[in-house]
PABASE-449330 format. One record per residue: residue number from 1; x, y, z of N, C-alpha, C in turn. Coordinates in steps of 0.02 Angstrom, whole numbers. Layout:
# residues N
 resi    nc1    nc2    nc3   cac1   cac2   cac3    cc1    cc2    cc3
  NUM      X      Y      Z      X      Y      Z      X      Y      Z
...
//
This chain:
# residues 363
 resi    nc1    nc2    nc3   cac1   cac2   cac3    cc1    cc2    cc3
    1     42    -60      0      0      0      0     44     63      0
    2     20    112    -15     42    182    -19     58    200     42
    3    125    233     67    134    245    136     93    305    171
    4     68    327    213     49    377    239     38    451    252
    5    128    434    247    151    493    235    143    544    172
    6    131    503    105    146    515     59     45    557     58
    7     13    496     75    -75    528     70    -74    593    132
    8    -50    603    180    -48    637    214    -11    705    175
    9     21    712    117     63    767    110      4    797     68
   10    -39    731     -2    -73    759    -19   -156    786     -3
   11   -167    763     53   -237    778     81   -233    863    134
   12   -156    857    147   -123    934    189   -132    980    133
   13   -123    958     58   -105   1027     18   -205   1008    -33
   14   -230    991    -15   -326    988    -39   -332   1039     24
   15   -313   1013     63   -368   1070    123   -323   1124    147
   16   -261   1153    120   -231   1208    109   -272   1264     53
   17   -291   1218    -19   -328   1250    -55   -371   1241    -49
   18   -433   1194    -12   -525   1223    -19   -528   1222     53
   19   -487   1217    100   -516   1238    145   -584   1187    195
   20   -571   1102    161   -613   1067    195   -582   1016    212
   21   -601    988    305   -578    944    292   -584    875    275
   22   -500    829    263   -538    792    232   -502    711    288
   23   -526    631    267   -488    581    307   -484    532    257
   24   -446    506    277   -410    427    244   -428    382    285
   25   -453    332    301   -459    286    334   -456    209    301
   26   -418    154    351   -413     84    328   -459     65    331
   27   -470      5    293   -525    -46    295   -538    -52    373
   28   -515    -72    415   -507    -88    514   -560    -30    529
   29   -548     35    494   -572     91    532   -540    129    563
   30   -458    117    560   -418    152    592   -382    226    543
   31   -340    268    575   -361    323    526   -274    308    484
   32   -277    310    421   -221    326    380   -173    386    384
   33   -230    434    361   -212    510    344   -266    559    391
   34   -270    614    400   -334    650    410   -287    716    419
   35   -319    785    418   -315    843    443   -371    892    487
   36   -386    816    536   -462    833    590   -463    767    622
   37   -465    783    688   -472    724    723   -525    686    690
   38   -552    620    680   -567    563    693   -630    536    723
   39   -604    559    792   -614    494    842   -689    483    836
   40   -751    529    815   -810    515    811   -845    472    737
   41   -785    453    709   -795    408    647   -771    335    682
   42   -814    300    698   -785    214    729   -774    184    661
   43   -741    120    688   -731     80    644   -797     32    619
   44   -830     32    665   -922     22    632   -954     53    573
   45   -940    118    595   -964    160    535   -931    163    465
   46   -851    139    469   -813    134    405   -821     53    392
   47   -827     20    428   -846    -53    403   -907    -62    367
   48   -986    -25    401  -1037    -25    377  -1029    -14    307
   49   -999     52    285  -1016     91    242   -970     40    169
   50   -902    -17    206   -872    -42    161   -938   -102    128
   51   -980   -128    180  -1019   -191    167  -1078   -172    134
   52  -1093   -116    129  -1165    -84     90  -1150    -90      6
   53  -1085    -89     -1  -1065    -85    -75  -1072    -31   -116
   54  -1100     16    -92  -1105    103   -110  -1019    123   -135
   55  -1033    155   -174   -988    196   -187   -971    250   -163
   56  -1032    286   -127  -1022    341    -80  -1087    362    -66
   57  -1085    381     -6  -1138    393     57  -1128    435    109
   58  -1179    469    137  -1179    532    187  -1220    493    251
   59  -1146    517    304  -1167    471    368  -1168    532    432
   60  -1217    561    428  -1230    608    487  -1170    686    455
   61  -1118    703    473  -1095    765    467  -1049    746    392
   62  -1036    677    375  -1007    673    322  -1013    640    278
   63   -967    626    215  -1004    596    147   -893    540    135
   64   -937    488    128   -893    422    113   -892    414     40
   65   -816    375     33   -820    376    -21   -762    323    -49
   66   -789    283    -83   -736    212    -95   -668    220   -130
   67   -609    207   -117   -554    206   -163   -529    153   -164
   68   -553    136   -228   -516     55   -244   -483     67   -329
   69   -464     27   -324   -420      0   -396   -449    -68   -416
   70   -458    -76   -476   -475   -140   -527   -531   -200   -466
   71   -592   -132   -445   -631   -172   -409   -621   -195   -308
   72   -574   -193   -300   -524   -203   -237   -521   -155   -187
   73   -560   -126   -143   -559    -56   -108   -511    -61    -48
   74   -469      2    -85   -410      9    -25   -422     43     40
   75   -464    115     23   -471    149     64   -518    173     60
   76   -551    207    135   -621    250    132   -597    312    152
   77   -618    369    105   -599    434    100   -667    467    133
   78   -667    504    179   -719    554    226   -710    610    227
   79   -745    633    185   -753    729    182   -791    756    221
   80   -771    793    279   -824    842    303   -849    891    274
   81   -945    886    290   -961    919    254  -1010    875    203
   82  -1073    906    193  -1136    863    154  -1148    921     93
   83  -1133    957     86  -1178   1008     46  -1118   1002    -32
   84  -1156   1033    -97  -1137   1027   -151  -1058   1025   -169
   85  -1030   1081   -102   -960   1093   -121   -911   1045    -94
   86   -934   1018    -41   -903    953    -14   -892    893    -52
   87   -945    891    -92   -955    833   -120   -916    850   -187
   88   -918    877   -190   -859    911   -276   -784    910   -251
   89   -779    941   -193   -720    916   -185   -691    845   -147
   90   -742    814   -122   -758    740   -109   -737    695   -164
   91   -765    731   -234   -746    713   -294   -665    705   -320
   92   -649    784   -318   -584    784   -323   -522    725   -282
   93   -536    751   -220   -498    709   -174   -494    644   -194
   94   -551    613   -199   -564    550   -239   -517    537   -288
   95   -504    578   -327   -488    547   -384   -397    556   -383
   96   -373    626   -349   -332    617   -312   -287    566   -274
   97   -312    537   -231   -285    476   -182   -321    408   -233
   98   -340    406   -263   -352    353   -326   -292    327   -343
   99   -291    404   -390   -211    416   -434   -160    386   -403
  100   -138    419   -323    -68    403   -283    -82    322   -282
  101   -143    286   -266   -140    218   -247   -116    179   -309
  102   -152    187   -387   -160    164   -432    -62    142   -464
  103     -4    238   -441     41    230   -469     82    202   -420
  104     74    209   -344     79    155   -311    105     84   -301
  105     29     40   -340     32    -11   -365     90    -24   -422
  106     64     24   -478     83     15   -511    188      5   -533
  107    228     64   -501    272     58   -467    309    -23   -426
  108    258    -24   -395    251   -108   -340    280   -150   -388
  109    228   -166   -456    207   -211   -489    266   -210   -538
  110    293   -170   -556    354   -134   -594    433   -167   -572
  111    430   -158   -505    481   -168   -464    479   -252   -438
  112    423   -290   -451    431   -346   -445    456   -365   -513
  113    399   -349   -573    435   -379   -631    494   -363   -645
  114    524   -320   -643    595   -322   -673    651   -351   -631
  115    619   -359   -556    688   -421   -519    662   -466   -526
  116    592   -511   -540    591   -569   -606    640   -581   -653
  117    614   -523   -711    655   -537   -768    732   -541   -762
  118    751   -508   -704    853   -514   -696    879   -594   -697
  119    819   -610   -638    821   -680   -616    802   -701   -631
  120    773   -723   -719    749   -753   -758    690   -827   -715
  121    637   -770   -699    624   -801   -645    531   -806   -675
  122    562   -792   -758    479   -787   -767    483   -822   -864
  123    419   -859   -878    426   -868   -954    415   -811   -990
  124    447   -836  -1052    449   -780  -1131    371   -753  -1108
  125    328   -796  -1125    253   -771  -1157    249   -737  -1088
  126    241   -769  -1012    233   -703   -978    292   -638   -954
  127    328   -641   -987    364   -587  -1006    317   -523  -1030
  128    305   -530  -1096    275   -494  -1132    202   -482  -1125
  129    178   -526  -1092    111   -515  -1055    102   -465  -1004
  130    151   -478   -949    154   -421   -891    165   -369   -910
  131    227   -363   -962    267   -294   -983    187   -230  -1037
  132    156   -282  -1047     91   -257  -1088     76   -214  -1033
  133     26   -265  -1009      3   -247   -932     19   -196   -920
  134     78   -177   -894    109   -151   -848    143    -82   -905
  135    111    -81   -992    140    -31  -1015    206    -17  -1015
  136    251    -59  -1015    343    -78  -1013    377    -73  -1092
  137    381    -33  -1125    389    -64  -1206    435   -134  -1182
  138    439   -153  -1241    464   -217  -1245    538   -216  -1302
  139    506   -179  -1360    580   -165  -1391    621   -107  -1387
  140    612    -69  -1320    657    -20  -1323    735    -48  -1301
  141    807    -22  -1344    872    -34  -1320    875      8  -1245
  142    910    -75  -1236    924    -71  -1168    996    -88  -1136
  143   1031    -71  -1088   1084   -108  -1049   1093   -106   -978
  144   1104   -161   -947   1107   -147   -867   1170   -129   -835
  145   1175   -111   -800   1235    -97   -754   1228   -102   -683
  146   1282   -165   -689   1282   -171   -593   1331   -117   -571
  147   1317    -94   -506   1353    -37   -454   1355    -38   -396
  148   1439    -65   -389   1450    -96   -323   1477    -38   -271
  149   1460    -29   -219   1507     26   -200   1547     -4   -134
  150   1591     47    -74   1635      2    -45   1593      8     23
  151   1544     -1     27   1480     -2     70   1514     74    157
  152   1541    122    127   1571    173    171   1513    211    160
  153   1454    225    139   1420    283    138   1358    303    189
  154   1356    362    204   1295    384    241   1248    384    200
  155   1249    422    165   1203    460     97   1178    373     63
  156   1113    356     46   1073    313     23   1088    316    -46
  157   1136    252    -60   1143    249   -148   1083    239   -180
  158   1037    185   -163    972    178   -211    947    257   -215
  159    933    311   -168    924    367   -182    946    405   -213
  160   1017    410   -221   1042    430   -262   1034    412   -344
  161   1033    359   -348   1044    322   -414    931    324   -430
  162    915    337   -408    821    345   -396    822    430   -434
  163    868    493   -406    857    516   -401    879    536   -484
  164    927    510   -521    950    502   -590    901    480   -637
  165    876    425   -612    836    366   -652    771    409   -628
  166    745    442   -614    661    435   -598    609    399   -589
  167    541    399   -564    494    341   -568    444    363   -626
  168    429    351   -675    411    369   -742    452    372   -802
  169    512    337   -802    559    347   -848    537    286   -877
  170    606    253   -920    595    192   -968    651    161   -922
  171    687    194   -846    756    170   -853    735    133   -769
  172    770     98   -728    715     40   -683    821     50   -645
  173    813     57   -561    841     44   -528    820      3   -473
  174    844    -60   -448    835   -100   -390    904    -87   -363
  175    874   -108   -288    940   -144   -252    956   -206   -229
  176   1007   -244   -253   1018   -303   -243   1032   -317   -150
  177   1073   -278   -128   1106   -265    -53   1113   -206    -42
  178   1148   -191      8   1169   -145     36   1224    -90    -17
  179   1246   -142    -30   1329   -125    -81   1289   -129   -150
  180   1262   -145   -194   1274   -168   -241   1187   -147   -290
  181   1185   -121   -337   1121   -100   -359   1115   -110   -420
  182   1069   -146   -471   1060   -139   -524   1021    -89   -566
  183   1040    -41   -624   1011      3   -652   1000    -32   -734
  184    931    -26   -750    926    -42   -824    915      6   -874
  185    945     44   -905    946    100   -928    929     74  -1026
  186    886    135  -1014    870    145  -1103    881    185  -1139
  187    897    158  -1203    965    212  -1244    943    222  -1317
  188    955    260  -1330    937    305  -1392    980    252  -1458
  189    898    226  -1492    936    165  -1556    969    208  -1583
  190    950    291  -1611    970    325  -1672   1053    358  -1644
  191   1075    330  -1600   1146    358  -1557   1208    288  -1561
  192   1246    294  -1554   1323    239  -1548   1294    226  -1500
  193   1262    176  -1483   1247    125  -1409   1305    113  -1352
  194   1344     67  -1401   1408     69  -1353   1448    113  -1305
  195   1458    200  -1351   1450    270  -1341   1415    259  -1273
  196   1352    285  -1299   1286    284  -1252   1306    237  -1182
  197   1334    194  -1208   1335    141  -1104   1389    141  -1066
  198   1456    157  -1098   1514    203  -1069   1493    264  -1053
  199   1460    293  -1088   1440    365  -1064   1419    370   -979
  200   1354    342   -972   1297    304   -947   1358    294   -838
  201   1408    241   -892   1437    218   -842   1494    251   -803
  202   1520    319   -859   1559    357   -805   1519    402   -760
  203   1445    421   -803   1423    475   -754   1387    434   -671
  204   1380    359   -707   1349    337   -618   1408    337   -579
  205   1484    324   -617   1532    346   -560   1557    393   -508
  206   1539    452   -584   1546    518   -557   1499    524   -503
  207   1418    522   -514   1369    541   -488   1386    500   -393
  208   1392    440   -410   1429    416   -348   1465    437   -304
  209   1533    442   -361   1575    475   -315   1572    548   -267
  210   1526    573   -303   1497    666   -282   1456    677   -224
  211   1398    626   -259   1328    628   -212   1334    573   -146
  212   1337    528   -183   1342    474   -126   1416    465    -73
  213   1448    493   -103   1539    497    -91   1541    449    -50
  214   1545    382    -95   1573    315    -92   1626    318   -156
  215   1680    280   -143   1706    227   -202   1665    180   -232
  216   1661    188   -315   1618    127   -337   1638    109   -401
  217   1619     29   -412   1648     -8   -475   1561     -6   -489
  218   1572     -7   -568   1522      0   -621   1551    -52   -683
  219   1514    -91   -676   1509   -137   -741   1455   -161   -776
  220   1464   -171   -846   1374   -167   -869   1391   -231   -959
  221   1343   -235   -959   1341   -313   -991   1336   -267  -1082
  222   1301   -310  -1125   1283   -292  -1189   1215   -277  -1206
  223   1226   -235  -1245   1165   -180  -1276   1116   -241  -1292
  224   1037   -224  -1277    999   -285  -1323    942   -221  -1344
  225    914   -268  -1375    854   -234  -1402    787   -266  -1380
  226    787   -308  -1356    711   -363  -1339    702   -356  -1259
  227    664   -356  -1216    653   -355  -1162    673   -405  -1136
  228    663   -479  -1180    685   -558  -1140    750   -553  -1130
  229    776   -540  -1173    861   -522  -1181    892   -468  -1117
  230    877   -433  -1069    880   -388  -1012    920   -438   -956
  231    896   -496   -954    916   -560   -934   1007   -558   -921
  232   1003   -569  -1001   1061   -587  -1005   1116   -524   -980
  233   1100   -482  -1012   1136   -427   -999   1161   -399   -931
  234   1104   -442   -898   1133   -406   -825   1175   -481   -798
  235   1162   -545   -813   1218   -583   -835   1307   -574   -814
  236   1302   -559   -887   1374   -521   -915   1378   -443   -858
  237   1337   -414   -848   1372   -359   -797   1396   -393   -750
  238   1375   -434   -700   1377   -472   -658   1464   -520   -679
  239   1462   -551   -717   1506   -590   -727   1580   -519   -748
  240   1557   -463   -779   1601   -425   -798   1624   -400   -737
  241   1596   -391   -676   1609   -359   -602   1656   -400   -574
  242   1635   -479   -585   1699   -507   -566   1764   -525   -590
  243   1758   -517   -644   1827   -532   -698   1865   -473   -669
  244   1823   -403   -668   1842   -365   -636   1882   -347   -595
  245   1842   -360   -533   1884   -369   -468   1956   -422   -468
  246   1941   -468   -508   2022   -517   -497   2066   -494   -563
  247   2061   -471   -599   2100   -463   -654   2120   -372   -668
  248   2083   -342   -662   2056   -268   -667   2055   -219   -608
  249   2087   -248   -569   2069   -201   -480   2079   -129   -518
  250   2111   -108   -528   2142    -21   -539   2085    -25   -608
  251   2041    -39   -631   1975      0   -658   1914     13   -601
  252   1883     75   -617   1833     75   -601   1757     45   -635
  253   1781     59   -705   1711     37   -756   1754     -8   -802
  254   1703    -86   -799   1728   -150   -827   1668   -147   -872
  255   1670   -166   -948   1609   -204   -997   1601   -258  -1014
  256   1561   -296   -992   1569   -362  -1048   1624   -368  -1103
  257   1592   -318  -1126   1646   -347  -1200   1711   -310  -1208
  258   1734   -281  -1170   1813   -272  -1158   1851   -311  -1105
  259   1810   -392  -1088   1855   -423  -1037   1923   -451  -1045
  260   1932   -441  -1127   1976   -483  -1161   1987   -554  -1132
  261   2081   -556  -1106   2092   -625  -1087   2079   -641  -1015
  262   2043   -581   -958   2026   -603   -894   1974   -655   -917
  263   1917   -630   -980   1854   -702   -972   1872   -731   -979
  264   1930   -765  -1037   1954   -835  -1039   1974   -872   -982
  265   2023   -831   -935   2044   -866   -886   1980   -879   -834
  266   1930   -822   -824   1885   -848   -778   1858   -912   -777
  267   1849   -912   -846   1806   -997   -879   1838  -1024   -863
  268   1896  -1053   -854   1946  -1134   -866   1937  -1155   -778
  269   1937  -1211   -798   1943  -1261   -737   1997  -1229   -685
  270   1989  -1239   -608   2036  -1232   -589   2092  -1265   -573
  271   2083  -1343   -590   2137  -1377   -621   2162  -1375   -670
  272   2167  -1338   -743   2185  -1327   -782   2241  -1267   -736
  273   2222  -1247   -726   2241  -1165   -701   2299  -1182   -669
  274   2319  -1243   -607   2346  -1266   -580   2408  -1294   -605
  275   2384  -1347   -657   2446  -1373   -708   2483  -1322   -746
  276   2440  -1270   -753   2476  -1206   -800   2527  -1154   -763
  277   2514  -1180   -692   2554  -1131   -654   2613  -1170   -622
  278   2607  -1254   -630   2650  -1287   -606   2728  -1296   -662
  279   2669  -1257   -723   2734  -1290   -784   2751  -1211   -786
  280   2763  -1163   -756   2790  -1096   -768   2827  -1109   -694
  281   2808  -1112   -635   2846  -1095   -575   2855  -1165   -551
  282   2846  -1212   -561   2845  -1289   -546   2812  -1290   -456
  283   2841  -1306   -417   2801  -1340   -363   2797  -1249   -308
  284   2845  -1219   -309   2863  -1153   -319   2797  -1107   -320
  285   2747  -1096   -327   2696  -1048   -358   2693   -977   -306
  286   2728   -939   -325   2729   -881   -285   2650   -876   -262
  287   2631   -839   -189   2572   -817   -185   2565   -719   -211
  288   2624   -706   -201   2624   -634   -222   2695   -610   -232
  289   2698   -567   -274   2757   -536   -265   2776   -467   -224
  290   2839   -439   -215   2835   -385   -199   2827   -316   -235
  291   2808   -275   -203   2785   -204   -215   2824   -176   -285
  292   2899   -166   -261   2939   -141   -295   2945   -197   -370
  293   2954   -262   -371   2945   -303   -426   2871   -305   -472
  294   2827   -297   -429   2760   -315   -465   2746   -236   -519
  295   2773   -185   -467   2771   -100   -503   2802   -130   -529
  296   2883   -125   -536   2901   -125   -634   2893   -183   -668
  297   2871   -235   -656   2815   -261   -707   2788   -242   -740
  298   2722   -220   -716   2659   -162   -749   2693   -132   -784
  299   2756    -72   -763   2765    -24   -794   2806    -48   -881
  300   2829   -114   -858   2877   -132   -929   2815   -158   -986
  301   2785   -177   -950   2694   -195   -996   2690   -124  -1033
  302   2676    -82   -981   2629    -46   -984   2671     30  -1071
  303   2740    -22  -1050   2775     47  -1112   2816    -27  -1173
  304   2787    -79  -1166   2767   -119  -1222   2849   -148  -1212
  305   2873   -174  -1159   2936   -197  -1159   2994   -154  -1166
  306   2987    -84  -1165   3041    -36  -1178   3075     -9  -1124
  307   3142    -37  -1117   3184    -23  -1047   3184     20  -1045
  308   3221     65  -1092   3227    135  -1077   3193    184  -1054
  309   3131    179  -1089   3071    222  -1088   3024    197  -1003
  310   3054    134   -973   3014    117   -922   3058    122   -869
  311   3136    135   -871   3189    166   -834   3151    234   -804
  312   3156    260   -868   3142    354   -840   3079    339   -808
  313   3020    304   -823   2967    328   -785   2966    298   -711
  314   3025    265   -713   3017    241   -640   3063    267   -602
  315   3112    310   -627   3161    361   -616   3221    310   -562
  316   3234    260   -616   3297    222   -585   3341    217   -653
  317   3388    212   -650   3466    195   -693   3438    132   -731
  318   3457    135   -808   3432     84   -842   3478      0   -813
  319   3526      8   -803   3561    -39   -775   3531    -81   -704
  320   3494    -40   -662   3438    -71   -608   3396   -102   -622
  321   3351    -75   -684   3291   -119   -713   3315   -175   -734
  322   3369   -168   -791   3399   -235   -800   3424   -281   -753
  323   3432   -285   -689   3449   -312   -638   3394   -329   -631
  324   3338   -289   -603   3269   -326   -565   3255   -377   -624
  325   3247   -365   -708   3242   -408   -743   3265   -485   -727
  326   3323   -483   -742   3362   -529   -733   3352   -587   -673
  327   3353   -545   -616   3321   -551   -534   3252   -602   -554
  328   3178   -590   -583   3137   -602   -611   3144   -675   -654
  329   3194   -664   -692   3207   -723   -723   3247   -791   -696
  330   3274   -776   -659   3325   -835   -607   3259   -880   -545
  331   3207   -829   -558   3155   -833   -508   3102   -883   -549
  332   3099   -854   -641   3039   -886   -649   3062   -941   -700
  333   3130   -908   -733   3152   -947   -797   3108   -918   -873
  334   3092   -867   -831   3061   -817   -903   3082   -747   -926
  335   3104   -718   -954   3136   -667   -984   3102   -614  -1020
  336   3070   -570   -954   2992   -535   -994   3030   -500  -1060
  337   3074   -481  -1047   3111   -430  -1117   3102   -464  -1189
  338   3070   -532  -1186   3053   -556  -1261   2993   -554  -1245
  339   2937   -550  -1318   2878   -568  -1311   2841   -613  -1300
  340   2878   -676  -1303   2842   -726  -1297   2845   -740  -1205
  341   2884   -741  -1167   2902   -743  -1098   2861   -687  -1065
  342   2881   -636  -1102   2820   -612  -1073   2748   -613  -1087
  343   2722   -614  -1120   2650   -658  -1131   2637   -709  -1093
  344   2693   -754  -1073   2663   -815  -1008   2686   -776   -965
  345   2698   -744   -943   2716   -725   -883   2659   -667   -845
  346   2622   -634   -906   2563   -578   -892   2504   -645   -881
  347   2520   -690   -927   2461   -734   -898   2461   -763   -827
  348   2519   -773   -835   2534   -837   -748   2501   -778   -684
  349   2528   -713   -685   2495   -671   -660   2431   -677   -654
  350   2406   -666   -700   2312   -668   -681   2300   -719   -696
  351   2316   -775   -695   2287   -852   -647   2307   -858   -597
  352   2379   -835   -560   2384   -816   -474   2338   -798   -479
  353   2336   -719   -505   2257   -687   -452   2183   -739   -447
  354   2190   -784   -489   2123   -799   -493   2121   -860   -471
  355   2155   -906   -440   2175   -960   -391   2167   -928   -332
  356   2194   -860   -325   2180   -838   -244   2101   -808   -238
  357   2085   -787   -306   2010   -786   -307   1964   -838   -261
  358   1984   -897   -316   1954   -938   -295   1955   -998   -229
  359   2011   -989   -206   2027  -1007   -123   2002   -966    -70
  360   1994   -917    -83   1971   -865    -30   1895   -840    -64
  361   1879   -831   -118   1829   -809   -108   1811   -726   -116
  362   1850   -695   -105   1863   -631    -92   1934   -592   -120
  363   1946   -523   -109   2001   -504   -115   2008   -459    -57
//
């Protein structure tokens, strides 16, 4: 049901402008909303008036009046006051607290189906049945994005991320936990889609990082066009969050389809993974390296094997790097300074990480 508060804000601003008052009351007889005591309306008199089947009726100083949806009466609305103008705005009010119940529901009904559809928790045909129903297009492009944050915040992420998305949009935010929220956002066919969901995904970072001022990872699956297909997409966000986290720590925004070779490795057995790390370091399998080794790693990656150029940026004597090199190689029997050594050696890396993934669970 519609919270209280919410009929209470709008029944305060009816009798701000006409000046009558008006009540909300439950089926029980107890009061919802009102801006006038009550207490001479029992729950007899709001029960009576529910079992007569009237639509509306004048019971001594006031006039009743049914609010239901698709037959189903939620609430009995009581205007003080019998005479023409009461009853007109008896009318209004009516149709008023209708409205709030109807989008309400409707909202409700919204927010169930689409954590269905994540969790493929419903068939094709009633897919497209509810989404009717419920006025959902069905072929508008779409993509989801999960948004994890590092659960440090005061400030309410679903609010935040509510307050982006709206309730009347085409675009649907839940929360999975505490940490972690799904947004399904809809994107302009006649625009670069892809464009469109990087876009999408730096501003929920930004917006994060500003409003909510948490740290947060954003990852989001592939563009579809069919509503059944929403499924999948949040899928691949999901699976892209974790490739993520073990392969990708230093990103904030991961895509499906830029996982490159972290998805491969996620897939493989972790006995495969095992033998692959026994025939690079043999019985040996480092659990980590150190600080200073693992930095110029990255950095000799990161400037495509070029000593020189990865000397200066690490602001040591080219003759040091070549040492830690060397150092590296007595260690692994691999020689990142060729391409091929190094290629197993960026791999053996992220299958460590992802052996300790998968022993712990966590990072």
């Amino acid at each position: 049901m519609i919270t209280n508060q919410v009929i209470q804000k709008a029944i305060d601003e009816l009798k701000e402008i006409t000046g009558v008052d008006i009540a909300v009351m439950e089926l029980n007889g107890t009061q919802a909303a009102s801006t006038f005591p009550t207490d001479d309306i029992s729950s007899v008199t709001v029960r009576s008036f529910i079992d007569s089947g009237a639509e509306d009726d004048i019971n001594g100083k006031y006039h009743f009046y049914r609010v239901a949806d698709d037959g189903v009466i939620n609430y009995v609305l009581v205007i003080s006051g019998t005479d023409e103008r009461s009853e007109m705005i008896g009318r209004i009010a009516l149709s008023e607290v209708t409205a709030l119940s109807t989008a309400h529901k409707e909202k409700f009904d919204k927010n169930a189906f689409f954590q269905n559809l994540i969790m493929d928790n419903m068939l094709v045909v009633d897919i497209y049945s509810r989404a009717k129903k419920l006025r959902i297009p069905t072929d508008s492009t779409r993509c989801v994005f999960v948004v994890e944050t590092d659960g440090g915040n005061e400030i309410s992420g679903i609010d935040v991320l509510r307050s982006v998305f709206p309730t009347g949009s085409d675009d649907y935010v839940t929360e999975v936990d505490e940490r972690t929220y799904v947004v399904i956002k809809s994107l302009d066919p006649s625009d670069e889609e892809d464009t469109q969901a990087k876009d999408t995904a730096e501003m929920l970072v930004d917006t994060m990082n500003t409003q909510a001022m948490v740290r947060v990872r954003v990852s989001y699956g592939k563009v579809v066009t069919e509503i059944k297909q929403v499924s999948a997409s949040y899928k691949e966000a999901k699976m892209a969050m974790e490739v993520g986290k073990i392969f990708y720590q230093e990103k904030s925004i991961v895509s499906y389809n830029t996982l490159g070779i972290g998805r491969l490795i996620y897939q493989l057995q972790p006995s495969l993974c095992e033998v692959f790390l026994k025939e690079i370091y043999g019985e040996d399998i480092p659990d980590h390296l150190d600080e200073e080794t693992l930095n110029t790693i990255n950095k000799f990656f990161e400037n495509n094997l070029n000593v020189s150029e990865t000397s200066r940026q690490l602001f040591v004597h080219r003759n040091t790097l070549v040492y830690r090199i060397e150092k590296l190689q007595k260690m692994t029997g691999l020689d990142i300074r060729t391409f091929d050594d190094a290629l197993t050696f960026k791999i053996a890396l992220m299958v460590v990480n992802y052996m300790k993934y998968i022993h712990s669970g966590e990072f």
